[in-house]
C-alpha positions as CSV (number, residue, x, y, z in Angstrom):
1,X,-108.6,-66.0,-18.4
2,X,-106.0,-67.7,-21.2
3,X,-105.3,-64.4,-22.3
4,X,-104.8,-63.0,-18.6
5,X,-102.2,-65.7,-17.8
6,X,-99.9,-65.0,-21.0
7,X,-100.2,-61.2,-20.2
8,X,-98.5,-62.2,-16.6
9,X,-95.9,-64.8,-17.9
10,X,-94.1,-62.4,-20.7
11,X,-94.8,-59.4,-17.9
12,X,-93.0,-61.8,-15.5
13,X,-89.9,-62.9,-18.1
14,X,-89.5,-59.0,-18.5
15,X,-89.4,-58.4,-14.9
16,X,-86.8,-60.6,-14.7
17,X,-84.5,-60.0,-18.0
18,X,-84.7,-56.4,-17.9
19,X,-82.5,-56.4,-14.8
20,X,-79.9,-58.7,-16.6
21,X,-79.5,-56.2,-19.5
22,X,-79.0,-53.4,-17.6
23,X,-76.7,-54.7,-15.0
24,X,-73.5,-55.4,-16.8
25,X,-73.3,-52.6,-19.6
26,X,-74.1,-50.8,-15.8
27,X,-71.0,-52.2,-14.4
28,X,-68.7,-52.4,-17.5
29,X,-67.7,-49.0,-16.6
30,X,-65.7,-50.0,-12.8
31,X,-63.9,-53.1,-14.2
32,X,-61.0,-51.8,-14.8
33,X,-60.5,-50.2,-11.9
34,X,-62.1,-52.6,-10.1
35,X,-58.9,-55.2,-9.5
36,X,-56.9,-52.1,-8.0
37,X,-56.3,-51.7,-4.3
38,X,-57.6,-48.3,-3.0
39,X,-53.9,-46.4,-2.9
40,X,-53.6,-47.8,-6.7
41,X,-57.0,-46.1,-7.4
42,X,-55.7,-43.2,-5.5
43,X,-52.6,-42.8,-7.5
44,X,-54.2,-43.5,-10.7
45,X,-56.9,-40.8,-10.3
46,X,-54.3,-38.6,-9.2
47,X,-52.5,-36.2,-11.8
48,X,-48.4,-36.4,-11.7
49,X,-47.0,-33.7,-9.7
50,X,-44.2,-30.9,-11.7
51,X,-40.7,-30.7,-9.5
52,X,-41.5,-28.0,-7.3
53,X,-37.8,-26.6,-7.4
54,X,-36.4,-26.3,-10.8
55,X,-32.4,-27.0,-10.8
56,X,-30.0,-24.2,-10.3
57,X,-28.5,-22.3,-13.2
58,X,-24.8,-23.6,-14.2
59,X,-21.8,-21.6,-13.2
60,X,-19.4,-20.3,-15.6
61,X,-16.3,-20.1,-14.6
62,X,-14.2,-19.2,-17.4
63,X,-14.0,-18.4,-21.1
64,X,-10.6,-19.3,-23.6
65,X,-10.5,-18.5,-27.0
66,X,-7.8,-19.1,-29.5
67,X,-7.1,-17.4,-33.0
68,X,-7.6,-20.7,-35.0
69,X,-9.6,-22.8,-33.2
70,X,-12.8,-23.3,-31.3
71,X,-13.7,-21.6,-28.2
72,X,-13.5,-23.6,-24.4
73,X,-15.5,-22.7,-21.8
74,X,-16.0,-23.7,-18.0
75,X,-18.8,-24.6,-17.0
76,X,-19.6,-25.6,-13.0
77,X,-15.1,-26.2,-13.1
78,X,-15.6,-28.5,-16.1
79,X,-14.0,-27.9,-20.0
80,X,-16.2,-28.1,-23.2
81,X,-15.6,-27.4,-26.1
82,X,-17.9,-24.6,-27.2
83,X,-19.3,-23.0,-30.4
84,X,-18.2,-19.6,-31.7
85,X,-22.2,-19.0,-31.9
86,X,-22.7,-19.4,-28.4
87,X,-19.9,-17.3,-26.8
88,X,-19.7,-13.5,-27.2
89,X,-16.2,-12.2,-25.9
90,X,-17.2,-9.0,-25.6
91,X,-18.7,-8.8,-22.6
92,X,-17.4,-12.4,-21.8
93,X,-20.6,-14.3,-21.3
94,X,-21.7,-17.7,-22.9
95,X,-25.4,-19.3,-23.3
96,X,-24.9,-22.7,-21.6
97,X,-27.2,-25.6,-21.6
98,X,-28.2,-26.7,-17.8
99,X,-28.2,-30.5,-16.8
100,X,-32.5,-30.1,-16.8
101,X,-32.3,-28.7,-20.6
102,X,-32.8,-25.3,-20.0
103,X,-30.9,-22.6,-21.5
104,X,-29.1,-19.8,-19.8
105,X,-27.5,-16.7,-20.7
106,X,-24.2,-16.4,-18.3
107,X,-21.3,-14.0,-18.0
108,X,-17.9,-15.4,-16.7
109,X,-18.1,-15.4,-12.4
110,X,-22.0,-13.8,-12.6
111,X,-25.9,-14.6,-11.8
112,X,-27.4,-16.0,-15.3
113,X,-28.6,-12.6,-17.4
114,X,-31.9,-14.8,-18.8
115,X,-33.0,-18.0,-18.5
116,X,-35.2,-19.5,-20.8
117,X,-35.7,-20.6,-24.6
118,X,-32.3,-20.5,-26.6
């Protein structure tokens, strides 16, 4: 019967510790996200969204070159001072840098020719 009633007592302390281990390495996992309201869950879980529209191409609007000097261009009515690389006065186009980084291939009063990569 003594051996009956230490069979039940450590079956009884497992019943109840098992629970206890399991339970928090169980939970550990939704802590974090546990002190967020549900649109902060929401946002969290969802991924960032690319601008759907990228920005229009610049405009260029004129080219001037002098014999000792570096080249000016217009871009969108606005000078800057250009490099010799980046203007080809035969066919009077430019690659101009846009304000979102991209690079475009323009001729003077023209669509862009490419877009894309320098």
């Amino acid at each position: 019967m003594r051996m009956f009633s230490i069979h039940a007592t450590a079956l009884a302390a497992l019943a109840v510790t098992l629970p206890l281990l399991s339970g928090p390495a169980a939970r550990a996992e939704s802590l974090g996200r546990l002190f967020h309201t549900p649109a902060e869950r929401a946002r969290i879980d969802r991924p960032p969204q690319p601008d759907a529209t990228p920005a229009p191409p610049p405009r260029l609007d004129g080219i001037i070159t002098r014999s000792g000097g570096k080249p000016v261009i217009f871009v969108d009515g606005q000078a800057t001072p250009a490099d010799t690389r980046q203007v080809r006065i035969n066919d009077a186009s430019a690659r101009v840098t846009g304000p979102d980084g991209r690079h475009h291939l323009l001729r003077v009063g023209d669509s862009p020719l490419n877009t894309g990569a320098p």
